[in-house]
C-alpha angles and dihedrals in degrees: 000000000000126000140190105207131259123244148129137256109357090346086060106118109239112186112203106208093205147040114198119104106303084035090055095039091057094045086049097051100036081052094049087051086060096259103160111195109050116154113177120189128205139151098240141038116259120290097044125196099235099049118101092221087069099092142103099250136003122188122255103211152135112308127239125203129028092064098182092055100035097104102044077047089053094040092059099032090054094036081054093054103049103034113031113091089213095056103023100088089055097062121084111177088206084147135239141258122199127180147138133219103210129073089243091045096046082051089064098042083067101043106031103034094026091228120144143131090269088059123124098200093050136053106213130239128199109154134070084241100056089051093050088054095064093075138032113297107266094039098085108033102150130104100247093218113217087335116143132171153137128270120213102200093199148003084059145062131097144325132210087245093186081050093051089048105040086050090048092047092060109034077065089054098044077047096059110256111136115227116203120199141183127020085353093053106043099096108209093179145355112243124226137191121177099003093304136107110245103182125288139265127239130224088257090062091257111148115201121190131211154171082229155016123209097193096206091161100134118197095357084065097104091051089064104041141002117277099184087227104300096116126065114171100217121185139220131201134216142166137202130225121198129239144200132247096258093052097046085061094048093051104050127128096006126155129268105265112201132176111191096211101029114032151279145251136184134182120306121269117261087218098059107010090239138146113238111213121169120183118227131240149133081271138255120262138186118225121187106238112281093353137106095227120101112200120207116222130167132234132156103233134063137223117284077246103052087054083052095058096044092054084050092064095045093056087054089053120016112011096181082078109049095093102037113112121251121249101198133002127175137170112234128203133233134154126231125209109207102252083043083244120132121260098221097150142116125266101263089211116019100057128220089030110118120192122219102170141097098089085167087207091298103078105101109071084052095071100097080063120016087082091067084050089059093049098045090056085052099053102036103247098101115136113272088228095054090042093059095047091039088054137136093263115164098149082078087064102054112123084356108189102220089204099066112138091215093217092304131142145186135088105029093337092252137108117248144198138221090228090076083057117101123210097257093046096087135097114259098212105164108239123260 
């Protein structure tokens, strides 16, 4: 049997099940407030390759949903980003354009985003030529067709999300907190004595204790507890195309481009020299047969539709590139609550168990900051705004349609599952 030891104040022993971004953020931030003994489990090394944090590059943006917290979750995220050594390399304000191509599209893109002709932030575009001119001339060389949009110069763009991670990985580490990985790692359930949670097992028999739990799962959350509802791990899909030398060069420091109803792209990665597209769309999941329950898996292809829709958006925008084969391609996990707003509470029944998850697609570029949110709930300092918004909420979840949409568009504006996907339905990119 292993133990963290048991202890009070910043010897108690606080045990992170999960280490993906928001796992690696907490034990980051509980380490930096001088908490001594972190273990964090998990089944694979960081970064691991189902977490959605594991890629080359993640937008920055504006944020959508939870409205009434949006501009104290932007202050942070953004403070993170530019002044914190560990995160600051991984930011580059190259700006962001945003924009949609159908009426109801072009509808969202001014109330939900807030972005018009009218906007202060954004200069609008609303010709193929005025998109073109964002980048170096041979970059964007589609026709746009019926696409219009705002661009936001600076204060947005892109991040090195496996950097971040990775950093932030191992500032935790140089900081004292013990990662466990493998058989040991892989948490199969919480235990519990006495109505509390007193730390979790792993599938190689191994038992850790702890004061507390911080469950950071992810999209495995629902597997280890019950989420009434309130969880649903939705999934995204995107695919790389490589580049040469001269165009890596050409296509350096652009802005973010994103569609909201068609994809997105940002500048290719230093490590491989590759073009990141995802397509965009309300999300696959993967609902066992007549359950409620959606399973995550990995796998390192995407469905023939998905490539569709990737190519679709490459004819609409560079077209050079449509027919060019993917590198690399990969499905990545989430998991959505039903109003998109975290879920950073205590358990209102098993004591000493804390919840980090609900990142609702939009999670990672919080981790220079979400960590602070965790301990804060831990610690009961947690504004009293956030709280309210990070709350146990599972009236939100009564009657949930899983097949909400959320306010995403993109493909057939409905969410899919792999289920639907045949065997043969799936991309064949030979592996790296």
């Amino acid at each position: 049997m292993h133990s963290v030891t048991e202890s009070s104040n910043h010897e108690a022993s606080i045990l992170v099940v999960g280490a993906g971004t928001w796992g690696c953020s907490t034990a980051l931030h509980l380490a930096r407030r001088g908490y001594k003994n972190i273990t964090v489990l998990d089944k694979y090394e960081v970064p691991s390759p189902i977490s959605a944090g594991n890629d080359v590059n993640k937008i920055v943006e504006q944020e959508s949903g939870q409205e009434d917290v949006t501009p104290i979750l932007l202050d942070l995220a953004t403070k993170g980003w530019m002044t914190d050594p560990v995160f600051m390399p991984f930011y580059h304000d190259t700006g962001y354009i945003v924009c949609a191509h159908t009426l109801d599209g072009l509808e969202q893109l001014t109330t939900r985003e807030q972005i018009d002709e009218k906007s202060t932030d954004f200069e609008w575009l609303d010709s193929p030529a005025a998109f073109q001119a964002t980048m170096p001339k041979g970059v964007l060389t589609g026709k746009f067709p019926g696409w219009k949009g705002g661009f936001k110069r600076k204060g947005a763009g892109w991040v090195f999300a496996r950097g971040a991670l990775v950093a932030a990985h191992q500032e935790a580490k140089k900081l004292g907190v013990k990662f466990i990985t493998g058989p040991d790692g892989d948490v199969t359930q919480l235990m519990e004595e006495n109505g509390a949670i007193i730390g979790a097992e792993t599938s190689s028999g191994a038992k850790y204790h702890a004061n507390t739990t911080i469950l950071s799962a992810g999209a495995n959350a629902p597997q280890l507890l019950d989420m009434e509802d309130q969880l649903r791990p939705t999934s995204w899909t995107l695919a790389h195309i490589k580049m040469s030398d001269s165009e890596c060069k050409l296509y350096k420091n652009l802005p973010v481009l994103f569609n909201i109803e068609n994809g997105f792209f940002m500048e290719p990665d230093e490590e491989n020299g590759e073009l990141k597209i995802c397509d965009e769309h309300p999300g696959y999941t993967n609902f066992l047969s007549g359950t409620k329950a959606s399973v995550p898996f990995a796998k390192h292809q995407i469905p023939l539709e998905a490539e569709n829709r990737v190519r679709s958006f490459l004819r609409d925008t560079m077209p050079q590139l449509a027919n060019r084969p993917f590198s690399f391609a990969r499905i990545c996990w989430c998991a959505d609550t039903p109003d998109r707003n975290f879920l950073i509470c205590r358990h209102p029944e098993k004591k000493n168990l804390v919840l980090a998850v609900g990142g609702s697609g939009h999670g990672f570029m919080h981790i220079t900051s979400v960590g602070g949110f965790v301990a804060d709930e831990m610690e009961g300092v947690l504004d009293t705004r956030l709280k309210k918004a990070f709350r146990w909420r599972p009236e939100t979840a009564v009657g949930r349609k899983w097949d909400d949409v959320q306010s995403r568009r993109g493909g057939n504006n409905v969410v899919m599952d792999f289920g639907d996907v045949g065997e043969d339905g799936w991309t064949n990119i030979p592996a790296r």
